[in-house]
N, C-alpha and C positions, 0 to 999 in steps of 0.2 A: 648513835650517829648514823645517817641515812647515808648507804655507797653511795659513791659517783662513778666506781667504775668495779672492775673484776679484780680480785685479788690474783697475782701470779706464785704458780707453784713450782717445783723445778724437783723432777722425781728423781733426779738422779742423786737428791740429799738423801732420800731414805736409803740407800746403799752407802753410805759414810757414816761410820761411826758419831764422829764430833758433832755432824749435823742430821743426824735421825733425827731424835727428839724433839729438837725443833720445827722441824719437817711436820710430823707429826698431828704438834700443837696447830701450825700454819693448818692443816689438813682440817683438821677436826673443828676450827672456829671458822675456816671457809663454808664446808659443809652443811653445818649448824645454821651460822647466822645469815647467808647469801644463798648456800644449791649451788652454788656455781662458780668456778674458775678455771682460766687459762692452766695448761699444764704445757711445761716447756720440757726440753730433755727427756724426753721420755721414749726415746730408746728406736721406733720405728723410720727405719731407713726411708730420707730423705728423695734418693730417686725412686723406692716404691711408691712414697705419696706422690712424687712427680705423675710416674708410669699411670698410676688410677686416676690422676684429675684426667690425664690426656687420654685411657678408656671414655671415661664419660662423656667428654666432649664429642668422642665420636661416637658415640651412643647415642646423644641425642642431635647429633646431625643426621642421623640416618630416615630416612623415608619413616613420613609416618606408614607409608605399609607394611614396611619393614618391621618396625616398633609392633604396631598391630599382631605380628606372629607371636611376638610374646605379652601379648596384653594380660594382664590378671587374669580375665573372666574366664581362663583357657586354666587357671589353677586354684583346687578346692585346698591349697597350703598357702594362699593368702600371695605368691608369688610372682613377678613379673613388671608390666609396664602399664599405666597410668597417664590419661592425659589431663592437662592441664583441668580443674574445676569437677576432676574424678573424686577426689576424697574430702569426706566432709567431716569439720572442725567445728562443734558448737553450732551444728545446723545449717552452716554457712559453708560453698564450695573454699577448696583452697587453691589458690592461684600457681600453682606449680605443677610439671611435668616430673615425672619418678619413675623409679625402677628399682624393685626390692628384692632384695638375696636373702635366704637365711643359711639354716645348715643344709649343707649337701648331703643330705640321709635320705634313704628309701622311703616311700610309702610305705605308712603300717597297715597291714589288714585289721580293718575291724569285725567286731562281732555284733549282735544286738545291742549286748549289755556293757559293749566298750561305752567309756564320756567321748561325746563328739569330739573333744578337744585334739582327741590323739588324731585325727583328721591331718590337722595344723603340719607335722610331720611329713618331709615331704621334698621330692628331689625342685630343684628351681628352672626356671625357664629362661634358656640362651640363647639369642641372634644367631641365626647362622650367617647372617653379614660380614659378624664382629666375633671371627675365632678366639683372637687374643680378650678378649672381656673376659671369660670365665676365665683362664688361671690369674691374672691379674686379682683380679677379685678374690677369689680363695685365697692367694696366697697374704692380700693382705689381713683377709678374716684371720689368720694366721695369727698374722703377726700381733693386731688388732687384740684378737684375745689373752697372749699371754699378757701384754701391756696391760690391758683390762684387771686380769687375775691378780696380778703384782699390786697394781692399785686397792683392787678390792682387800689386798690381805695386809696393804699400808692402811684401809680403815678400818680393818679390824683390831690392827694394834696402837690404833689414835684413839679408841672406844673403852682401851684396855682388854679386850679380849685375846682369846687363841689368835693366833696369827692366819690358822685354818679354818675360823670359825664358821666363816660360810661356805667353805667348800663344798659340804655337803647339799648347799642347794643347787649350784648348777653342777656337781658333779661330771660324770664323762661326757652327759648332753647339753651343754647350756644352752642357751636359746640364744644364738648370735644372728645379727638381722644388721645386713647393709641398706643403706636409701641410699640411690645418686638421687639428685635434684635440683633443677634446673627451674631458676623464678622467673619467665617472662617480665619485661617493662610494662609499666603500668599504660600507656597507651591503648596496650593489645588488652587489655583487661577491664579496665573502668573500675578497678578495685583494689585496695591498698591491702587487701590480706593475701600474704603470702601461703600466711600458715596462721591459724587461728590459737588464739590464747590458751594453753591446755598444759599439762603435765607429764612428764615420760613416763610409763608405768614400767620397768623393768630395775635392773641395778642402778647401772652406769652409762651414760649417752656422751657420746666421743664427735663433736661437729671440726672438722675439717674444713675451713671455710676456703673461697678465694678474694679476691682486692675489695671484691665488692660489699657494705654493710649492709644488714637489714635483720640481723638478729636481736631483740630487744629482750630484756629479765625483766620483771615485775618484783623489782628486792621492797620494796613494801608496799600497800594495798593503792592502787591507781600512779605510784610510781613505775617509769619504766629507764633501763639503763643500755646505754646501746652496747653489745659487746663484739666492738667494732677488733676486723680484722688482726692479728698480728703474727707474722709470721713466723715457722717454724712448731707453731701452736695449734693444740686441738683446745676445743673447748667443752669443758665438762660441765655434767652435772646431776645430781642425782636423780635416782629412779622410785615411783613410789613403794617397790619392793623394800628397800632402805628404809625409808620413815616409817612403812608399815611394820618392819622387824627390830628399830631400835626406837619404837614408843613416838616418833615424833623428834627423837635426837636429831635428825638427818633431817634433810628439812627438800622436797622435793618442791620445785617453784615453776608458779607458771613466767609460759615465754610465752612469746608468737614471731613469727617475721612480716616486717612490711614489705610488701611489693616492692621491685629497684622504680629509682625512675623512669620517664620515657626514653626508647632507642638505648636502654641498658638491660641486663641479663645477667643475675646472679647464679652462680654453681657452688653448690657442697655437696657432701659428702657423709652421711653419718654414719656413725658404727655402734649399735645396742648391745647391751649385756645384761641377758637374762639370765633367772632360772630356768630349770630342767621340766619340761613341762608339767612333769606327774610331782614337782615338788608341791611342800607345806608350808609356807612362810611364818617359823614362828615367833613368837616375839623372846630376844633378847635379852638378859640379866644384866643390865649395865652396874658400872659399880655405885655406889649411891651418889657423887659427886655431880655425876654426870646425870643420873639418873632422875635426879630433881628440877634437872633443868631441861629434860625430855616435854615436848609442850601438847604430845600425842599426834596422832595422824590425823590430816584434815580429809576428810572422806568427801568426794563430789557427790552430794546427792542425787545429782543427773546422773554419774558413773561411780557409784560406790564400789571402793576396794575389794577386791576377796583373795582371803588368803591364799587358797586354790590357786596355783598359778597357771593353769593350763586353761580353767575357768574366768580367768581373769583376763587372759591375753588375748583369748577367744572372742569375750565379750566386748574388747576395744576394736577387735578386729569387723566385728560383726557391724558396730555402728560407722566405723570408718567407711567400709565398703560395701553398702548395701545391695550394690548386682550382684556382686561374690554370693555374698550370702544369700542371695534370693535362689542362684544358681544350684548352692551344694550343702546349706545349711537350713533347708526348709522346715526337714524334722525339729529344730532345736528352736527358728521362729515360732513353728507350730506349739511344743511347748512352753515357751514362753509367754505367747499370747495365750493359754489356754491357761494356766499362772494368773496372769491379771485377771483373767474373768474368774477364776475361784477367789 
C-alpha cells in the first residue's frame, strides 16, 4: 500500500517500558518502508527552537553586505553564507538562501600525505552583526545531537543490535552540520526548485520546518508526498550512511522542495548527523529475519557511495559548491581530472 502521508513517532515511547517495543517496531517499518517520519516528543526545548527560528530571521534580514562577510568562498571547511541559486542539485541552481554551521573545532594542519578531506575540519564563520547567532546555534547543535544520538541508538536496537553499535562511527567528532534556509517566492525566481530531488548522505537529517509547506518525499518511483508542516515536530530521515551500513535495511529516499508561492517565503532549519570524518562505514550483521528483507544500497551512479566518510562528504561537498572548490580544492579537481584521463 502506497503512503499518503508520514508516519508519526513519538520518542518518548522508547523510554517506557510497556511501550519500547512497539516504539521500536513503529521505528524500524518507518525507516525501512518510507526514510521518513515526523518525530514528536522528543525532548528539545521548545523556546530554544523558538530562540533559533528568530536568529535566522534576523540573519537573513541583514544586509546582503553584511551576509557577504560570511560568504562561503571566504571558508576552505565548506562554511558560511550562500545566496540564493549558490548551490547546485542535479545540475540545476537551488532557489534558496543558506547558512551552514558545523562543528566548532579548529583547523587541522595538514601535511602532503594528509587525504584532503581532513581540510573539511574547521572553525565556522559568524556575523559580527548578529552576536547572539553563534551561541544560539551551538547551544542547539547541542542539544540537537544528543536527541540525534538517542535516536540513533533507538535504531540500532530496532535492528536487533548493540544499543552502542554505531557509536564507534561518529565517536567524540561526529560530523554535525546546521543549514538555516530561507526559499524565496517563486515570483523572484521563475523556478519551482527549491531544492532539487537528491538524498542526504550522512546518518540522520532533523528538518525543523515553519507554517509554510514545500517539502515533498518520493515514497515510490514518480510518487511524491507532501510532508506538510506540523507543529512541535522535526522531520526525519535517513542518511545514506544507514542504508550503506545495514545492506539496504534503512532505506534513504529522495526529497526535494518546491519553491513557496508568489509574495511568500519559506524558513527551516536543518540539523545533520554524521560520521567522524576519518571513519569506515562498515556493513552490519543483521540478524537473518531482517536481513533477507535488506534490498541493498541504491548507489547514484552520478554520485556513487563511498564507504570512506570523509571521501564521501568531501565529494558531495565538492559538487555542491564548485567556487569553494575551485578556490581551495584545486589539487584534488586536479587529481581527479587526471583520474578520468588515465
Amino acid at each position: 500500500m502506497t503512503a499518503t502521508t508520514l508516519p508519526i513517532l513519538d520518542l518518548a515511547r522508547y523510554t517506557q517500558r510497556a511501550e519500547r517495543d512497539t516504539f521500536l517496531a513503529e521505528l524500524r517499518h518507518a525507516a525501512r518502508d518510507i526514510g521518513f517520519f515526523y518525530l514528536i516528543n522528543h525532548g528539545v526545548d521548545d523556546a530554544l527552537q523558538q530562540a533559533v527560528q528568530h536568529e535566522a530571521r534576523q540573519f537573513f534580514a541583514l544586509s546582503d553586505a553584511q551576509k557577504q562577510q560570511v560568504a562561503m568562498i571566504h571558508s576552505p571547511h565548506f562554511r558560511g553564507y550562500n545566496r540564493a541559486a549558490s548551490e547546485i542539485t542535479r545540475g540545476q541552481p537551488d532557489w534558496r538562501e543558506q547558512f551552514d554551521i558545523g562543528a566548532e573545532r579548529p583547523a587541522l594542519l595538514l601535511s602532503e600525505d594528509d587525504p584532503r578531506w581532513r581540510r573539511l575540519q574547521g572553525p565556522n564563520l559568524w556575523p559580527a552583526a548578529q552576536p547572539t547567532l553563534k551561541p544560539a546555534l551551538l547551544n542547539w547543535q547541542r542539544a540537537m545531537t544528543n536527541m540525534a544520538i538517542t535516536l540513533l541508538r533507538a535504531f540500532a536496537e530496532a535492528l536487533q543490535l548493540p544499543a552502542n553499535a554505531f557509536d564507534a562511527l561518529y565517536g567524540s567528532k561526529p560530523n554535525e552540520h546546521i543549514k538555516l534556509i530561507r526559499y524565496p517566492g517563486q515570483q523572484k525566481t521563475q523556478s519551482t526548485q527549491g531544492v532539487g530531488a537528491h538524498k542526504d548522505s550522512g546518518f540522520l537529517s532533523f528538518l525543523l520546518q515553519d507554517e509554510q509547506k514545500g517539502l515533498q518525499v518520493e515514497v515510490e518511483p514518480g510518487r511524491w508526498v507532501d510532508a506538510l508542516p506540523l507543529a512541535g515536530s522535526f522531520v526525519v530521515n535517513i542518511g545514506e550512511l544507514l542504508e550503506l551500513a545495514t545492506n539496504g535495511y534503512l532505506r534513504a529516499t529522495v526529497h526535494r522542495v518546491v519553491s513557496p508561492p508568489a509574495s511568500q517565503q519559506r524558513l527551516s532549519i536543518a540539523f545533520f548527523l554524521g560520521a567522524q570524518l576519518d571513519a569506515v562505514v562498515p556493513l552490519y550483521t543483521l540478524p537473518a529475519e531482517l536481513a533477507q528483507e535488506a534490498r541493498g544500497p541504491e548507489s547514484d551512479p552520478q554520485n556513487p557511495l563511498l564507504r570512506d566518510v570523509g571521501w564521501n562528504y568531501l565529494k558531495g561537498r565538492l559538487r555542491s559548491h564548485p567556487d569553494v572548490a575551485e578556490r581551495y580544492y584545486r589539487d584534488v579537481l586536479r587529481e581527479r581530472t587526471e583520474q578520468l584521463i588515465v
